[in-house]
Backbone as a chain_set.jsonl record, in Angstrom:
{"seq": "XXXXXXXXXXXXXXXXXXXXXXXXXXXXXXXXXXXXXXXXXXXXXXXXXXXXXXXXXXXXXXXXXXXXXXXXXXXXXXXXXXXXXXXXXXXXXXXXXXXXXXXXXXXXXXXXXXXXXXXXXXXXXXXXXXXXXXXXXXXXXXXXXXXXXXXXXXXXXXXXXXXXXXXXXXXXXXXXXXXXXXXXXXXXXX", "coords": {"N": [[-43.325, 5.287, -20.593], [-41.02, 6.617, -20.785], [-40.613, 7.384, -18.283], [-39.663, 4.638, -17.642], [-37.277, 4.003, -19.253], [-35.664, 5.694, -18.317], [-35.016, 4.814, -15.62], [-34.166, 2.511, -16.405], [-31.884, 3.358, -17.455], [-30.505, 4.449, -15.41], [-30.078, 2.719, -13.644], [-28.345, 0.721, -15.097], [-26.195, 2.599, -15.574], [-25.328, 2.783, -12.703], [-24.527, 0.332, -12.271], [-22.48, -0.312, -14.214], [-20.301, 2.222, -13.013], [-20.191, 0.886, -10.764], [-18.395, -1.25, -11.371], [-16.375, -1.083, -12.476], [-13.359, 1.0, -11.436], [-12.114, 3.775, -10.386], [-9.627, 6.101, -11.956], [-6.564, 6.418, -10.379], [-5.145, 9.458, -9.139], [-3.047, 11.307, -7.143], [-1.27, 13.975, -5.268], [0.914, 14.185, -3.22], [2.676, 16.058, -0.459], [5.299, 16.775, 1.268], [5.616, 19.804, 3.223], [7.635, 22.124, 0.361], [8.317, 19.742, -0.573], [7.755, 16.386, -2.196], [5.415, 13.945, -4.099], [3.802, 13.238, -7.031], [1.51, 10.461, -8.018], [0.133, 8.862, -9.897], [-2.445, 6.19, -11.324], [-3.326, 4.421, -14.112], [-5.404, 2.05, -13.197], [-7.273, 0.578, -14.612], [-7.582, -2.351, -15.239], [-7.189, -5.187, -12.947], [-5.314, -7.371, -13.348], [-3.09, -5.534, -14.122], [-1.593, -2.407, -14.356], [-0.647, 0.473, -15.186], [2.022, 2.307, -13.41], [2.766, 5.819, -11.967], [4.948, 7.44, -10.71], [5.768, 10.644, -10.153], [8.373, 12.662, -8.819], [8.133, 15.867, -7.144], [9.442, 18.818, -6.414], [11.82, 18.232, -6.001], [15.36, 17.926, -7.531], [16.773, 18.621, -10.685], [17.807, 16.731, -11.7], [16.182, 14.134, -10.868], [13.919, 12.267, -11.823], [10.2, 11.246, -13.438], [8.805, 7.976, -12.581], [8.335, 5.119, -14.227], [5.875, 2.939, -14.294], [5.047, -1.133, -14.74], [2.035, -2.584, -12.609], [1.128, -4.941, -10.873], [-2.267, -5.127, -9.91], [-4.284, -3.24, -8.153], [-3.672, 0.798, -7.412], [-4.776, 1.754, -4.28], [-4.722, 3.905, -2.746], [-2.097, 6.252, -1.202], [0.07, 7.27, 1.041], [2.099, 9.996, 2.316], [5.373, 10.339, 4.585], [8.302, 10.744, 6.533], [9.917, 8.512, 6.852], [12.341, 6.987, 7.422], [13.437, 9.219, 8.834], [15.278, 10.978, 7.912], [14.587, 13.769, 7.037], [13.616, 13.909, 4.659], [10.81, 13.851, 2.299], [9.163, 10.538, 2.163], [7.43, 7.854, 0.684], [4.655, 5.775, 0.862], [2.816, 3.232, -1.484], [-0.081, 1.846, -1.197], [-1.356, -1.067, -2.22], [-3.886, -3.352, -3.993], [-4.392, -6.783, -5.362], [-4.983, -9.137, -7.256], [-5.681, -10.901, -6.338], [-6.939, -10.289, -3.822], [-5.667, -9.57, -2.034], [-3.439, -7.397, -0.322], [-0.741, -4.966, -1.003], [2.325, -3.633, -0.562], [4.352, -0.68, -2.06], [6.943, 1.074, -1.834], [8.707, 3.97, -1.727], [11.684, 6.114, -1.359], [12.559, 9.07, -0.343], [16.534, 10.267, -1.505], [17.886, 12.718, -0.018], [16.486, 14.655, -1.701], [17.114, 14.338, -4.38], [16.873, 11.86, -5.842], [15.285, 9.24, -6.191], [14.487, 6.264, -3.992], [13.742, 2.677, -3.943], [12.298, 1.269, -0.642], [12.478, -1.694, 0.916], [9.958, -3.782, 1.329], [9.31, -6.658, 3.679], [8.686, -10.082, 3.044], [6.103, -12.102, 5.115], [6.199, -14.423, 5.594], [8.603, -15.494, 5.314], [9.474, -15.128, 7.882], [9.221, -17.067, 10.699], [8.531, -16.781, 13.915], [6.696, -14.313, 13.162], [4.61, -15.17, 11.287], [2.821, -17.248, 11.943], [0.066, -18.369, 12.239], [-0.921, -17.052, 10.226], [-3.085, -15.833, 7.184], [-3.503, -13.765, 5.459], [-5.736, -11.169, 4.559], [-4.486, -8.427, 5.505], [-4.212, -5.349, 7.054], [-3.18, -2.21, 6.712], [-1.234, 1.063, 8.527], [-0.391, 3.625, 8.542], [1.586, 6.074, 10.735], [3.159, 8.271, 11.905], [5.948, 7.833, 11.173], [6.026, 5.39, 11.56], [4.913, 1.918, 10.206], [2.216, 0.281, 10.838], [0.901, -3.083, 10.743], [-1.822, -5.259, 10.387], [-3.786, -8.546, 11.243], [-6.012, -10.978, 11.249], [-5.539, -13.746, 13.402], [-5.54, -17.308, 12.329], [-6.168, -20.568, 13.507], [-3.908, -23.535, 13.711], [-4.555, -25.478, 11.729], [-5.613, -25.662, 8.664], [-7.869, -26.708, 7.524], [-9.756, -25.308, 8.433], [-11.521, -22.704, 8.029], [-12.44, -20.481, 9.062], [-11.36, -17.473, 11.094], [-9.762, -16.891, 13.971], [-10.429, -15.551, 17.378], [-8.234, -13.54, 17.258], [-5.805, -11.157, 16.943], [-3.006, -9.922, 15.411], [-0.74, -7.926, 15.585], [2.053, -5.882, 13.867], [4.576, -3.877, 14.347], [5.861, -1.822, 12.207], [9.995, 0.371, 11.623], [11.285, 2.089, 9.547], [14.996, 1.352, 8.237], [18.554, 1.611, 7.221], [20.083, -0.823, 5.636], [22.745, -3.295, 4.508], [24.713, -1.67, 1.929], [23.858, 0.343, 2.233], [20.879, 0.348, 1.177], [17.099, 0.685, 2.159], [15.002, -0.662, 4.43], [12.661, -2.223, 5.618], [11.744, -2.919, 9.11], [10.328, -4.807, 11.396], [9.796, -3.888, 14.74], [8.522, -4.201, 16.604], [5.563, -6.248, 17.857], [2.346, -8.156, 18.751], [-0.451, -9.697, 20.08], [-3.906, -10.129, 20.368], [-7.413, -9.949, 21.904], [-10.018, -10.161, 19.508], [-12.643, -9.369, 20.964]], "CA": [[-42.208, 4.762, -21.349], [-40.092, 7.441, -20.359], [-39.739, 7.203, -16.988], [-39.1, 3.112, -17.62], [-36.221, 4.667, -19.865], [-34.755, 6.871, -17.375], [-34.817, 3.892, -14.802], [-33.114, 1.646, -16.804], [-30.578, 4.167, -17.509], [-29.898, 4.662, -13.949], [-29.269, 1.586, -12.802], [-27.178, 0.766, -15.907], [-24.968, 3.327, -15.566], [-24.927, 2.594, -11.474], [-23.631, -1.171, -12.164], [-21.479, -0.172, -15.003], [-19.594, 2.614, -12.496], [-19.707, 0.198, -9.856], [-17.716, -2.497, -11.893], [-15.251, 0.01, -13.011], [-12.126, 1.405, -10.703], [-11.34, 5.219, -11.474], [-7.946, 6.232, -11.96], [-6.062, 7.29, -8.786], [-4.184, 10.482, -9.109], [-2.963, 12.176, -6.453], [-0.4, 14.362, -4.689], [1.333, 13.978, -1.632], [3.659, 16.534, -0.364], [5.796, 17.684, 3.067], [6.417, 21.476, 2.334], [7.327, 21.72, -1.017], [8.969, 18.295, -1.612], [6.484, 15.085, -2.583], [4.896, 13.164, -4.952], [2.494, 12.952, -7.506], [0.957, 9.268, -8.309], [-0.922, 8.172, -10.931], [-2.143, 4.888, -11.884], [-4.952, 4.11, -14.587], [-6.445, 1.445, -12.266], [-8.481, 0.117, -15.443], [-7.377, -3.931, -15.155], [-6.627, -5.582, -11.801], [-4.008, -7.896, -13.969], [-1.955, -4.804, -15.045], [-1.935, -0.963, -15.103], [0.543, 1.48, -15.772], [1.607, 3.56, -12.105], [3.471, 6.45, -12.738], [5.871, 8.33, -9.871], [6.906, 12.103, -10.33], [8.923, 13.773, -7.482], [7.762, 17.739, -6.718], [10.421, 20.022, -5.548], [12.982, 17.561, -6.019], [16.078, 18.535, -8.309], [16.693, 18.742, -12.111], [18.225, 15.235, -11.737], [14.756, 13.531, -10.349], [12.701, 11.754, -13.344], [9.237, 10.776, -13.3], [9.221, 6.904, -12.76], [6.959, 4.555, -14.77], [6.265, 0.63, -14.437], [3.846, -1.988, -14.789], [1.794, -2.94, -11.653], [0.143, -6.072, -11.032], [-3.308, -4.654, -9.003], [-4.801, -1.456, -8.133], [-3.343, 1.275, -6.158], [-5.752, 2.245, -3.221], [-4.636, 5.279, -2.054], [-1.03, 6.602, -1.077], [0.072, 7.866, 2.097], [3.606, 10.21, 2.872], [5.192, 10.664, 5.939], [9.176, 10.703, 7.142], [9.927, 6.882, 7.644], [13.368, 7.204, 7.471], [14.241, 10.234, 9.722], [16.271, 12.194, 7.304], [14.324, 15.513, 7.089], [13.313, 14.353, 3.415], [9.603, 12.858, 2.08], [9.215, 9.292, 1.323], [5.919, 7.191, 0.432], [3.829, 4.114, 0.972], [1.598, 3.21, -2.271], [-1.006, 1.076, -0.665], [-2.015, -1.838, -4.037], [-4.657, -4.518, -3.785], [-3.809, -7.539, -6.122], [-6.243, -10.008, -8.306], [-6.278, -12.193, -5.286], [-7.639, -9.34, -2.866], [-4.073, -9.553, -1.239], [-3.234, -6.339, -0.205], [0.573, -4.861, -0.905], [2.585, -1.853, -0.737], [5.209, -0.047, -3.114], [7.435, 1.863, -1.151], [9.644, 5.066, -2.492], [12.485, 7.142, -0.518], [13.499, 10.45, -1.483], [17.263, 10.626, -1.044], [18.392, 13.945, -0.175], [15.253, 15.393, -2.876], [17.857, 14.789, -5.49], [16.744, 10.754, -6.529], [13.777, 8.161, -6.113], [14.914, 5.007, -3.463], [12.952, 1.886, -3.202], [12.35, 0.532, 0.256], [12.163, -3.09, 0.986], [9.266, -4.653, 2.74], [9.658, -7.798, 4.127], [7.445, -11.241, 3.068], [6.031, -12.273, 6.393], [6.184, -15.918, 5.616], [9.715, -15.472, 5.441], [9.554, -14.933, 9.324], [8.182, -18.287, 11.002], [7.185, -16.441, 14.421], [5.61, -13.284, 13.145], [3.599, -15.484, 10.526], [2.388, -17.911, 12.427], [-1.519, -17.68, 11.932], [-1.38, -15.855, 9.288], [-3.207, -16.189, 6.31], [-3.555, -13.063, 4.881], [-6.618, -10.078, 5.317], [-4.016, -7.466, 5.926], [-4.423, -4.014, 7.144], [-1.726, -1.223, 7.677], [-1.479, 2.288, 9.211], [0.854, 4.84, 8.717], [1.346, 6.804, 11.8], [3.909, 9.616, 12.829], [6.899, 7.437, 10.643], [5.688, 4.117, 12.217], [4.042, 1.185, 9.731], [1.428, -0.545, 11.494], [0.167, -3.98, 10.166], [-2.658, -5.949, 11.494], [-4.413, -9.252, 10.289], [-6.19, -12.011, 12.14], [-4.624, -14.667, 13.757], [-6.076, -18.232, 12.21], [-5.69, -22.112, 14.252], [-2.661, -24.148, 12.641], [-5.394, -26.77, 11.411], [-5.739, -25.573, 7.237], [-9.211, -26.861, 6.982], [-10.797, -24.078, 9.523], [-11.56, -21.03, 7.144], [-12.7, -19.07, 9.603], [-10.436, -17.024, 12.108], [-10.185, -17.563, 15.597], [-10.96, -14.201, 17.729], [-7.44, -12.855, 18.165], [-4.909, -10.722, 15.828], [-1.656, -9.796, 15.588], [-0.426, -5.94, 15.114], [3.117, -5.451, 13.864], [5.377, -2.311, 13.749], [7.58, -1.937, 11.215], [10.321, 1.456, 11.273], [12.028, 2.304, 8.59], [16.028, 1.186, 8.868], [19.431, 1.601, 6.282], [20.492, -1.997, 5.046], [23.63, -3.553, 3.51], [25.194, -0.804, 1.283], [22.553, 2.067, 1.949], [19.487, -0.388, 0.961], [16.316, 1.103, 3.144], [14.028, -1.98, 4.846], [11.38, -1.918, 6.736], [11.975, -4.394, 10.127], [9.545, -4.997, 12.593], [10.748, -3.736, 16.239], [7.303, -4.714, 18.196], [4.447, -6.727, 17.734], [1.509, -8.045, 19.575], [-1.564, -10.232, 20.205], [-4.604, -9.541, 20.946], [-8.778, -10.238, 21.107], [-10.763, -8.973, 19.07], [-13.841, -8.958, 21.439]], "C": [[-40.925, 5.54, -21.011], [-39.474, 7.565, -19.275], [-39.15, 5.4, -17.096], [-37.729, 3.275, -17.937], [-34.709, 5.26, -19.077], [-34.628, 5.842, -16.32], [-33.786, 2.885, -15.402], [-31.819, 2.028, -16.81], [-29.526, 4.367, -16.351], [-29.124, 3.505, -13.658], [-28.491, 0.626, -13.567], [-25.784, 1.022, -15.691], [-24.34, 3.224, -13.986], [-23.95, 1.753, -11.522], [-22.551, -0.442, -12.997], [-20.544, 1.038, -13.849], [-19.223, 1.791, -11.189], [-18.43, -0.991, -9.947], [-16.059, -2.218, -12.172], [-14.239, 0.829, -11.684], [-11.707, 2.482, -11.004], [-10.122, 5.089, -11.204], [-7.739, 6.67, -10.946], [-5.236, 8.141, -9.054], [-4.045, 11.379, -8.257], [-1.414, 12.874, -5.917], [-0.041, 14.6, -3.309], [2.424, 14.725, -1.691], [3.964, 17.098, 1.267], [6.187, 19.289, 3.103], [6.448, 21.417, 1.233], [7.869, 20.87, -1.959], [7.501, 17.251, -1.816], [6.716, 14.278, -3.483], [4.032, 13.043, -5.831], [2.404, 11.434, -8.067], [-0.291, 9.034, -8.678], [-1.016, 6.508, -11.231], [-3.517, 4.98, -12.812], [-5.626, 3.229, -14.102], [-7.299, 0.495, -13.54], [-8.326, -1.957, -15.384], [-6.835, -4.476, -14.073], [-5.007, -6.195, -12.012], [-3.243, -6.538, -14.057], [-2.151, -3.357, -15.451], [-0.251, -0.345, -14.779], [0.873, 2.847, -14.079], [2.85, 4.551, -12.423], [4.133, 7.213, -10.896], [5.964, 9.454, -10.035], [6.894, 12.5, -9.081], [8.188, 15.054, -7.906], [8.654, 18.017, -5.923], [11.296, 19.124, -5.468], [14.255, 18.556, -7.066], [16.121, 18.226, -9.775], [16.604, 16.969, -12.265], [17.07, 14.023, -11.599], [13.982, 13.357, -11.504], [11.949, 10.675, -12.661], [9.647, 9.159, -13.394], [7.894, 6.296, -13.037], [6.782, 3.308, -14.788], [5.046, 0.074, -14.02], [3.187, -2.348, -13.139], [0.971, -3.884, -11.899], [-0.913, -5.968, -10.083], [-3.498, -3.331, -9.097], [-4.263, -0.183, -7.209], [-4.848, 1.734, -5.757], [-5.827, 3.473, -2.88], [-2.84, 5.085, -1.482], [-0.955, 7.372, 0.104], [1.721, 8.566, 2.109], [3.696, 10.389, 3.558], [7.41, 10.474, 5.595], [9.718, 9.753, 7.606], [11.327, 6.622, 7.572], [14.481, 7.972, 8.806], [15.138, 11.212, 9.04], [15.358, 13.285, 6.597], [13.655, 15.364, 5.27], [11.866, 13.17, 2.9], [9.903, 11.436, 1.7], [7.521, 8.789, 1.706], [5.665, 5.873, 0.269], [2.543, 4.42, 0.351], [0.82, 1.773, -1.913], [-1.835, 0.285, -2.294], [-2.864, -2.893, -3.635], [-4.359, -5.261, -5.06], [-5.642, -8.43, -6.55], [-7.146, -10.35, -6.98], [-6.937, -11.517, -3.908], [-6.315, -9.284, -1.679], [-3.526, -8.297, -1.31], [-1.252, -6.107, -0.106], [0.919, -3.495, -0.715], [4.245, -1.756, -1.459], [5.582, 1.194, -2.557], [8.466, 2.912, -1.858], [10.588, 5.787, -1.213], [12.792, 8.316, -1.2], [15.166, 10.436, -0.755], [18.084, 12.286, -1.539], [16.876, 14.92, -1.444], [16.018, 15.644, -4.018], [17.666, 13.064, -6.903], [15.933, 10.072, -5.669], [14.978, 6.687, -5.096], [13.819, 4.177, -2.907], [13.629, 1.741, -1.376], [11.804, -0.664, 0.388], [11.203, -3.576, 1.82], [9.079, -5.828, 2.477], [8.701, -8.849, 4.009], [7.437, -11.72, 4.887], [6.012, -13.966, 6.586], [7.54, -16.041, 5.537], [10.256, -15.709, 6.813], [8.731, -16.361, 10.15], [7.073, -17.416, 12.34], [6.031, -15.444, 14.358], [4.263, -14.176, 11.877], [2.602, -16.618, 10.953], [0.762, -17.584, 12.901], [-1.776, -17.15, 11.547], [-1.394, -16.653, 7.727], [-3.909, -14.783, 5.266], [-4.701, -11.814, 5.318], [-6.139, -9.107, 6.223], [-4.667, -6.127, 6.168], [-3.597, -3.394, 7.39], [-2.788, 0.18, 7.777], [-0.443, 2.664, 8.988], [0.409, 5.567, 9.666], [2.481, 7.404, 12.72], [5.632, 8.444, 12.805], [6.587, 5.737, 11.083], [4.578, 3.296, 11.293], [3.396, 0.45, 10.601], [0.821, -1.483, 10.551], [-0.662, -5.004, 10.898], [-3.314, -6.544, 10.322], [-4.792, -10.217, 11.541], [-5.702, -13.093, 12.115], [-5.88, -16.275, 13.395], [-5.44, -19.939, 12.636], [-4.602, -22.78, 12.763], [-3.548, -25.52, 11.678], [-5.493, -26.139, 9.745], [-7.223, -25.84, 7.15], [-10.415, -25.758, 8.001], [-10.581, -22.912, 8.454], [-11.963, -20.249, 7.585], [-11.44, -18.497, 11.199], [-10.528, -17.071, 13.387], [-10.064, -15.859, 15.872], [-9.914, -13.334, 18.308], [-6.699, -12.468, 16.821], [-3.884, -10.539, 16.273], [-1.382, -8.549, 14.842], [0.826, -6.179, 15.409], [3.26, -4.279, 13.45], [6.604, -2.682, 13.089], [7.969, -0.244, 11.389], [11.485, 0.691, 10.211], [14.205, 1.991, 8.71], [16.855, 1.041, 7.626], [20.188, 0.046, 6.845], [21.834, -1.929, 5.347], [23.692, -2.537, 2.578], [23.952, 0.028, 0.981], [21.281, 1.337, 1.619], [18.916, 0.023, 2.362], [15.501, -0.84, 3.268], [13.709, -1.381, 5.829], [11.351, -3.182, 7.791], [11.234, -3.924, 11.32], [10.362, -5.11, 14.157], [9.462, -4.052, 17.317], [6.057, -5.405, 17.322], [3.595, -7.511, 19.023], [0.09, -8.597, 19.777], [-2.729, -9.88, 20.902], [-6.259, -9.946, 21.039], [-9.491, -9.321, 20.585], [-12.407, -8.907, 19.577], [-14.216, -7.677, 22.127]], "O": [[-39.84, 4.959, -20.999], [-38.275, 7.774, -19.089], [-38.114, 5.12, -16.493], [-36.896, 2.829, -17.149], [-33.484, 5.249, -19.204], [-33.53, 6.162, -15.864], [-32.732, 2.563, -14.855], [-30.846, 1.409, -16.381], [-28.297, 4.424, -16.329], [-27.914, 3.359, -13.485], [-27.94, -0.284, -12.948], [-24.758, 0.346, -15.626], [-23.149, 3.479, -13.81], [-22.814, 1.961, -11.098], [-21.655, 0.067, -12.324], [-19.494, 0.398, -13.787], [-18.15, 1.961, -10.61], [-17.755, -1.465, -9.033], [-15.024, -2.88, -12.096], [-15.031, 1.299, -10.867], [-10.868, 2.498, -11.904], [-9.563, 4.275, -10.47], [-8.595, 7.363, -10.396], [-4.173, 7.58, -9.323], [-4.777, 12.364, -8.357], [-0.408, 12.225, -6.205], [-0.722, 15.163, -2.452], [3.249, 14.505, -2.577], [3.221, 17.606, 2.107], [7.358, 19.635, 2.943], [5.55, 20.793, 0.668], [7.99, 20.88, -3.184], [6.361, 17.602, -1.513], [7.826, 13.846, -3.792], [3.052, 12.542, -5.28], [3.428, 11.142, -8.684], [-1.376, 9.0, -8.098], [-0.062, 5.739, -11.346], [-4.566, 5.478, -12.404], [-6.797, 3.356, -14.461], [-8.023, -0.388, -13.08], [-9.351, -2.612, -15.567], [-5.624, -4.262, -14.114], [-3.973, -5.898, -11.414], [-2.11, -7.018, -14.029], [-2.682, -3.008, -16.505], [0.81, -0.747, -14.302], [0.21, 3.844, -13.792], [3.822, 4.139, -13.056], [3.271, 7.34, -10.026], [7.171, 9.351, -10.253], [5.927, 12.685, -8.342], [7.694, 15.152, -9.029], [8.727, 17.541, -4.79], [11.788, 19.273, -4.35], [14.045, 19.746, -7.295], [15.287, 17.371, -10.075], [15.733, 16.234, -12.73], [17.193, 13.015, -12.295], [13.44, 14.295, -12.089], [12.296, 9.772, -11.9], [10.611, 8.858, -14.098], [6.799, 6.569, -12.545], [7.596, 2.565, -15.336], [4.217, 0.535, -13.236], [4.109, -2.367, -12.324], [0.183, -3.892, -12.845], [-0.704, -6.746, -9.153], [-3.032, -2.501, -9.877], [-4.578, -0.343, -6.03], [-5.789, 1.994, -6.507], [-6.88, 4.09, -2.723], [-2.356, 3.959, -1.365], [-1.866, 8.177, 0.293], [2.628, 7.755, 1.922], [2.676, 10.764, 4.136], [7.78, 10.103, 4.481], [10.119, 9.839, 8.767], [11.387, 5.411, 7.783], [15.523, 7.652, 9.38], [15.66, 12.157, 9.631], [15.631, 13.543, 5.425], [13.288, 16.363, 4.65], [11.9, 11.954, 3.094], [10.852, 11.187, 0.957], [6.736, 9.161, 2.578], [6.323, 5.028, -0.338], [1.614, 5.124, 0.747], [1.206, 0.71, -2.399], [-2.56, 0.829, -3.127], [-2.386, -3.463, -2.653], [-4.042, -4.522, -5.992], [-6.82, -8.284, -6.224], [-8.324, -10.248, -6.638], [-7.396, -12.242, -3.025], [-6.412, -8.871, -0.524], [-3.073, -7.988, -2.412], [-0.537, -6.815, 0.603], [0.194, -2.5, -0.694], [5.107, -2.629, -1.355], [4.901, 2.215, -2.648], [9.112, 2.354, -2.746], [10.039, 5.941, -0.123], [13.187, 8.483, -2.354], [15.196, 10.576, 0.468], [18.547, 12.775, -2.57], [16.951, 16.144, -1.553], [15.912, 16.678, -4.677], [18.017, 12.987, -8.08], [15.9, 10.322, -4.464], [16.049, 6.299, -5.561], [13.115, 4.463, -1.938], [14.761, 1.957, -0.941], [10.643, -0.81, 0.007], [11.487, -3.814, 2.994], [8.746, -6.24, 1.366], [7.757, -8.748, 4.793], [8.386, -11.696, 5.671], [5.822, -14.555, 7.65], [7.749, -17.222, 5.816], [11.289, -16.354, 6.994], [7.51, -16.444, 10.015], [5.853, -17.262, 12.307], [4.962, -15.445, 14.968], [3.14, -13.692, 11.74], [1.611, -16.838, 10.256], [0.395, -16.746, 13.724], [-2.727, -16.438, 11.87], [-0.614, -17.439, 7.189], [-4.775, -15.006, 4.419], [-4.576, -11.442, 6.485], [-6.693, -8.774, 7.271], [-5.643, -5.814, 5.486], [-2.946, -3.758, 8.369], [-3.956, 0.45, 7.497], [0.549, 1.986, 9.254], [-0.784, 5.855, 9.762], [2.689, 7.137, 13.904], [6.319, 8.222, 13.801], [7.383, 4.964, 10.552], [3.417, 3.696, 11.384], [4.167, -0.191, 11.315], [0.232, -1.008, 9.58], [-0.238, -5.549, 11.917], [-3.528, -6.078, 9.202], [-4.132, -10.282, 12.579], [-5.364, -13.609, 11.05], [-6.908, -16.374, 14.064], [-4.421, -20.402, 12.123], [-4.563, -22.6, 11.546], [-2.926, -26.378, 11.052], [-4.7, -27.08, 9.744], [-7.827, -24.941, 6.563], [-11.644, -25.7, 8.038], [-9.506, -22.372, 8.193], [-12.076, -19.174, 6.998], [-10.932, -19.232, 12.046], [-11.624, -17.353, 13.871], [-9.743, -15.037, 15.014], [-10.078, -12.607, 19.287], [-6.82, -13.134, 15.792], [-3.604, -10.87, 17.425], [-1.756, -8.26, 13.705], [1.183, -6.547, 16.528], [2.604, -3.644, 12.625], [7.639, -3.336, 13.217], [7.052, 0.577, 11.373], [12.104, -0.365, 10.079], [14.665, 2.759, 9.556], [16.268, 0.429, 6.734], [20.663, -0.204, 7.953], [22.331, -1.07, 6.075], [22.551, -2.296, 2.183], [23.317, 0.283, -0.043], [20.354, 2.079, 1.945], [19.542, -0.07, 3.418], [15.514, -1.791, 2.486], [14.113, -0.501, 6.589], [10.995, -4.299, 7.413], [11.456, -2.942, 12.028], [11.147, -5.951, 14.594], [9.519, -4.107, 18.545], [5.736, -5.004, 16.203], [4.081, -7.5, 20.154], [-0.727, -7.696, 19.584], [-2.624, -9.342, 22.005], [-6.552, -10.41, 19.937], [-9.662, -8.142, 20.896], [-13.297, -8.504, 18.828], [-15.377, -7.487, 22.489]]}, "num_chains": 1, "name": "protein.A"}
């Protein structure tokens, strides 16, 4: 009876942590500027992600706001070029649609979104694209890659070739950061 007990228990408590999303809290820093990012993760609809700069200045307040999905994990790196941290919070959404929630530090004295770009906005970079993103951060350089699917709608499966864009980091219209794709690239995936 006891060991039945202790079995049940197990594989109870397995499903029940499997079902469940821990909180993500972590810190990301270049020297001793950064980030710490929290999110409670507990509802795909809707959690709470939280911002605080490290080694920023007095002026720099924690930033707090609703998210619609989960963050994944957080990556920093230099995507800018100005000598000061900024971050890409990697979020998965209801719909398994992967996004990201970009931050700048300007100067390590205030928090600046950066803009990334809908790709359906773009006719030829979207062209066969129906979503099943992946990125890369890599030495200030976003990498995004997804497979390339026939213009037909009723084919649900992907044909055997992708498409890898680079996005760098670039200053807008009145100081606004965006992220604009300077190369991309087809390819098979055999």
């Amino acid at each position: 009876m006891y060991k039945l007990f202790l079995i049940s228990f197990l594989v109870l408590s397995v499903f029940a942590h499997s079902q469940k999303m821990n909180k993500y809290d972590s810190t990301l820093k270049i020297g001793k500027a950064g980030f710490r990012v929290t999110c409670t993760n507990r509802n795909i609809e809707r959690n709470v992600l939280s911002i605080k700069p490290i080694g920023f200045s007095n002026e720099a307040r924690e930033v707090s706001l609703e998210l619609k999905g989960r963050v994944m994990t957080a990556e920093i790196d230099d995507l800018n070029q100005d000598n000061f941290p900024d971050m890409i919070i990697f979020v998965i959404e209801a719909t398994g649609k992967k996004t990201l929630f970009c931050i700048s530090s300007r100067n390590n004295e205030s928090l600046q979104p950066i803009y990334f770009p809908d790709i359906t906005n773009d006719m030829a970079l979207s062209k066969g694209y129906r979503g099943l993103d992946e990125y890369e951060l890599l030495q200030g350089v976003l990498f995004r890659q997804f497979p390339i699917f026939d213009a037909d709608t009723t084919i649900k499966i992907p044909t055997k070739r992708a498409r890898r864009i680079m996005y760098k980091v670039e200053t807008g219209d009145r100081g606004m950061l965006n992220f604009k794709a300077f190369k991309n690239f087809e390819y098979n995936l055999d």
